[in-house]
C-alpha positions as CSV (number, residue, x, y, z in Angstrom):
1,X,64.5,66.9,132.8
2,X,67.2,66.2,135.6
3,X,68.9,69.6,136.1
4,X,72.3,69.9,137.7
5,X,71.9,73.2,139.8
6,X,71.6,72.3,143.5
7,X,72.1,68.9,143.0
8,X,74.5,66.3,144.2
9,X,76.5,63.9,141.5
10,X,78.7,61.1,142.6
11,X,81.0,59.8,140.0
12,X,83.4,56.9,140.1
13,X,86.6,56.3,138.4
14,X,87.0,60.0,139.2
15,X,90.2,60.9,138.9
16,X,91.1,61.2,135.6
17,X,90.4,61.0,131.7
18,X,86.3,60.8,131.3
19,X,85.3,60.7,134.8
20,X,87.5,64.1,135.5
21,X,85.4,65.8,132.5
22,X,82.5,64.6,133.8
23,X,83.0,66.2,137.6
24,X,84.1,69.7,135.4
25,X,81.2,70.2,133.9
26,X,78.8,68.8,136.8
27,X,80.4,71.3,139.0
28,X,80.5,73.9,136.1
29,X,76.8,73.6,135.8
30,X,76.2,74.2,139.6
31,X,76.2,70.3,141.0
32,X,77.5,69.6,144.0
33,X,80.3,67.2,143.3
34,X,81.9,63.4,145.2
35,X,84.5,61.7,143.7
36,X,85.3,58.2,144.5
37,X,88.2,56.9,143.1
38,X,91.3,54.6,144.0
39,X,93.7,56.8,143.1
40,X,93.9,59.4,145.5
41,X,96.5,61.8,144.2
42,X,94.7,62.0,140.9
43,X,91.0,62.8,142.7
44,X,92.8,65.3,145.4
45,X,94.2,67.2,142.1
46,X,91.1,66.8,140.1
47,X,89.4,68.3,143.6
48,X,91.6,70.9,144.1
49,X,90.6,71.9,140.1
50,X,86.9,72.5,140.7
51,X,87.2,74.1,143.8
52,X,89.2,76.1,141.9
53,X,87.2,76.5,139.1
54,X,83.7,76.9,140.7
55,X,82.1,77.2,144.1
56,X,80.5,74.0,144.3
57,X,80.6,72.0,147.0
58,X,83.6,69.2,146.1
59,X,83.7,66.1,148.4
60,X,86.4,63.0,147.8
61,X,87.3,59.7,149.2
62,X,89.4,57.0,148.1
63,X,87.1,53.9,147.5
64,X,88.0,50.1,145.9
65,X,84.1,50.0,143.8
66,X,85.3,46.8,143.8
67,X,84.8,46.2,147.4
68,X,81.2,46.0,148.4
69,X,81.9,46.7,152.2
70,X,84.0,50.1,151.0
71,X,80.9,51.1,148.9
72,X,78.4,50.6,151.8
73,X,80.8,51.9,154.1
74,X,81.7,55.0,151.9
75,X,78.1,55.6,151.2
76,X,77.0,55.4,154.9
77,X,79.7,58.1,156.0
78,X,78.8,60.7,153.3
79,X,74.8,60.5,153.9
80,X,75.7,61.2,157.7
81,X,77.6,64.5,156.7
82,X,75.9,65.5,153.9
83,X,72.8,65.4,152.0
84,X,71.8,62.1,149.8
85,X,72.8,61.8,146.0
86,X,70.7,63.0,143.2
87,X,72.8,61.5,140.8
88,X,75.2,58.7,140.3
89,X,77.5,58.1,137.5
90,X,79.1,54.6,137.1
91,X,82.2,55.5,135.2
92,X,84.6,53.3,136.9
93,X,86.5,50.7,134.2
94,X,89.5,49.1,133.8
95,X,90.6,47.1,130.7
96,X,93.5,44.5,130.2
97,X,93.5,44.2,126.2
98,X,94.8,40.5,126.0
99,X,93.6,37.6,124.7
100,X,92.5,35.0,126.5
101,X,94.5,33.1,127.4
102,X,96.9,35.7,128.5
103,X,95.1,37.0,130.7
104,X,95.9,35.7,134.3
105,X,92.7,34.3,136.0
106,X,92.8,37.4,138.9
107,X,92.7,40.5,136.2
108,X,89.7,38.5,134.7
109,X,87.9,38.9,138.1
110,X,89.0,42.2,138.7
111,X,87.4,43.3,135.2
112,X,84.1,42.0,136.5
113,X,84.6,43.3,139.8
114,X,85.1,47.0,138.6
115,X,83.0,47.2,135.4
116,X,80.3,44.9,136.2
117,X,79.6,44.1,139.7
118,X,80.5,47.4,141.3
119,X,77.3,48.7,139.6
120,X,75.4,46.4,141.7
121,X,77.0,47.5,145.3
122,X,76.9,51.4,144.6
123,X,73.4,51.5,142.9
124,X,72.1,49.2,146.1
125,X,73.7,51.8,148.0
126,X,72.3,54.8,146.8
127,X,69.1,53.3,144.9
128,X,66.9,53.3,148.2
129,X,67.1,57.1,149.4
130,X,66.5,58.1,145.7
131,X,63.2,55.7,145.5
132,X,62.2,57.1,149.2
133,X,62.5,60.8,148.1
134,X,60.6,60.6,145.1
135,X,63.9,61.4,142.6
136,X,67.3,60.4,141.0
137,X,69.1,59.6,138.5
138,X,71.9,56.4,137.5
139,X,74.4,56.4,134.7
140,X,75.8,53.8,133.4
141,X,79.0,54.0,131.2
142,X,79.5,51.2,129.4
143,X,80.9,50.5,125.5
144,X,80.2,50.2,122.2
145,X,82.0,46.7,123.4
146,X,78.6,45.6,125.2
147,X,77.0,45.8,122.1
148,X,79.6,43.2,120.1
149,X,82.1,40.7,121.6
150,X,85.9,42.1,120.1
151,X,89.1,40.2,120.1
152,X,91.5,40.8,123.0
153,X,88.4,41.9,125.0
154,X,86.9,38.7,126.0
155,X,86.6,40.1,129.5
156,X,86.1,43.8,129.0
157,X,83.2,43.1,125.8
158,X,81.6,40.6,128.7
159,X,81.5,43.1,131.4
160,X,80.5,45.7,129.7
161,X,77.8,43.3,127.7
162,X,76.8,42.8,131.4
163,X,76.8,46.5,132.3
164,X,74.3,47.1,129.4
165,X,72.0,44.5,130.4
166,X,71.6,45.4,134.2
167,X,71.0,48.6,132.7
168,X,68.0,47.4,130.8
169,X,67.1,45.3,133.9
170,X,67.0,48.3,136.6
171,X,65.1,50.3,134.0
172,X,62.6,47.7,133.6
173,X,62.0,47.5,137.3
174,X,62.3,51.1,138.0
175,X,59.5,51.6,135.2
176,X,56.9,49.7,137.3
177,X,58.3,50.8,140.9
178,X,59.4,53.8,140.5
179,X,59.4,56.0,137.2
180,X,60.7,58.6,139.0
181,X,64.2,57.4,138.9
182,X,65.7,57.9,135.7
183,X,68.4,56.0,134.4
184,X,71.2,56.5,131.2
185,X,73.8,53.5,129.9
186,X,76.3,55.1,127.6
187,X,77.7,53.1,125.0
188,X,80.8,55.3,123.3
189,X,83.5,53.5,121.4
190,X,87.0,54.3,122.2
191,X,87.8,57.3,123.8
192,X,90.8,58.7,124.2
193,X,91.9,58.7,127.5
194,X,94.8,56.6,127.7
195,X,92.7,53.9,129.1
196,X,92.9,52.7,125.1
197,X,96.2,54.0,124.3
198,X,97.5,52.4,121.2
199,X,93.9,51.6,119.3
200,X,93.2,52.3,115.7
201,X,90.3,52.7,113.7
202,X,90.3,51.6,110.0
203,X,87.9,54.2,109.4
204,X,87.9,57.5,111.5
205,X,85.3,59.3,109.8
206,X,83.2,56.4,110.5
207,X,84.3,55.5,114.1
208,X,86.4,58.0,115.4
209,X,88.1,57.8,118.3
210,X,86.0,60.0,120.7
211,X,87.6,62.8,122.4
212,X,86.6,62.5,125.9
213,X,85.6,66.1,126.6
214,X,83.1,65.9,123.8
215,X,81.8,62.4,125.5
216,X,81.7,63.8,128.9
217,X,79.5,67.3,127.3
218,X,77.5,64.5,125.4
219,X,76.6,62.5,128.3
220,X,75.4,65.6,130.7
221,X,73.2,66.1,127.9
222,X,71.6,63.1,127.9
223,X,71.5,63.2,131.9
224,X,69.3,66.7,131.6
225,X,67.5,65.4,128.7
226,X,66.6,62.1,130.8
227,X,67.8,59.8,127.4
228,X,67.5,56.3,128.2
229,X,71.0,55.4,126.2
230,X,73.8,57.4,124.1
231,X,75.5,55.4,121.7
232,X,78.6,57.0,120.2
233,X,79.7,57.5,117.2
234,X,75.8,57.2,115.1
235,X,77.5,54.3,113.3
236,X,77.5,52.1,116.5
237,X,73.5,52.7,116.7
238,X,73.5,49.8,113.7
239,X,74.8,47.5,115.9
240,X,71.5,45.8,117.0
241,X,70.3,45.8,113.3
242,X,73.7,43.7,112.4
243,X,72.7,41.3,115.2
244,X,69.6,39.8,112.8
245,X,72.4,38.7,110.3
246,X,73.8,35.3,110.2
247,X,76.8,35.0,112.5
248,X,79.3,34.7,109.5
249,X,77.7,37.6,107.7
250,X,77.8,39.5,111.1
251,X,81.7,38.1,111.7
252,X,82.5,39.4,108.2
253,X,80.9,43.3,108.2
254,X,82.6,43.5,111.8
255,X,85.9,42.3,110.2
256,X,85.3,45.1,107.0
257,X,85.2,48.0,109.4
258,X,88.3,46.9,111.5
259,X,86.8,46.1,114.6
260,X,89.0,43.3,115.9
261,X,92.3,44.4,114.4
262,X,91.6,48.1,115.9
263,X,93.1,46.8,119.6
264,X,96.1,45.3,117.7
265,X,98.4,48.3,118.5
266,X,96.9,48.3,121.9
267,X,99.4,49.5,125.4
268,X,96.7,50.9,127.4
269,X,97.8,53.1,130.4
């Protein structure tokens, strides 16, 4: 069990829609809370909320996850001030909703910059102290998109495809160095945080579009229960079972449940 009391959480992407619920109710439960985040007015109101609304300790700093040096750089200044992190939450996303060949070459870099390789440099920040004291805890949010590719999402499905996979990867190693250190990937379909604005699903009772405080309560769940991975709605748990049909077969029971016309409507933020 990873309890929250007395501990310290980092979550990116921090300052609003998913990553905002998930610093509420780590703070609610008695974490101490850092937010990273590029957007600083955002984090300063979503830090000025918890202080408000408990007495945990609430640290936050604008950081680019994108940026390697600003992780390591970031990371080094808050272990001088204050005590390591117990658990870090990978939450930061973006998503540009075009197809492919409109989407200009630097958003496709940025994509992998924030959803996939960002989990490299904060992990390889914070991984070390967390192996040397014996405990800890990474969380990767990724997508029911890393499970199945999804038109006018060739980037985002890819990253987030990548997400789940160093996911599997870190577990795998951390199982033979050290078991100690737990890890979660969440895989939610759309949630609606305006990151997704416009989206439809052909059948909500099926795959609803999630309502981001009931992924954020969902996910602390899983973080005290030490679950390996959350996939949200149950529906999206068949995805690996589809994955032993023929491609065509597979193409055509994706196309049935509206998967690639659902981002048709799509604005995003």
């Amino acid at each position: 069990m990873t309890e929250f009391a007395g501990q310290t959480v980092l979550i990116t992407g921090a300052a609003s829609g998913l990553g905002r619920q998930l610093a509420r109710g780590a703070a609610g439960a008695g974490a101490a809370v850092v937010l990273w985040d590029i957007n600083e007015q955002g984090m300063s109101a979503v830090a000025r909320e918890l202080r408000a609304e408990s007495a945990s300790w609430v640290h936050s700093r604008v950081v680019d996850v994108s940026d390697r040096t600003a992780v390591y750089t970031a990371a080094a200044a808050l272990s001088a001030v204050y005590r390591p992190i117990d658990i870090l939450i990978n939450n930061a996303g973006i998503v540009t909703g075009r197809p492919l060949l409109e989407i200009p070459d630097d958003r496709i870099q940025a994509t992998f910059a924030v959803n996939t390789l960002a989990l490299y440099w904060t992990t390889k920040a914070f991984l070390p102290e967390m192996i040397r004291r014996g405990r800890g805890h990474i969380v990767t949010i990724a997508s029911a998109a890393g499970l199945i590719g999804v038109a006018r999402q060739s980037d985002y499905s890819a990253s987030k495809h990548a997400a789940v996979g160093f996911d599997e990867s870190l577990r795998s190693e951390l199982r033979r160095t050290a078991p100690f250190v737990q890890t979660t990937v969440v895989c939610p379909y759309y949630i609606d945080t305006g990151m997704f604005a416009g989206v439809t699903s052909r059948f909500p009772l099926l795959l609803p579009i999630l309502q981001e405080q009931k992924v954020a309560d969902r996910v602390l769940r899983a973080i005290r229960r030490d679950e390996r991975r959350v996939l949200m709605p149950p529906l999206v748990r068949l995805l690996p079972a589809l994955r032993l049909l023929p491609a065509p077969l597979f193409d055509r029971v994706a196309d049935l449940f509206g998967i690639h016309s659902g981002m048709d409507g799509f604005r995003g933020r």
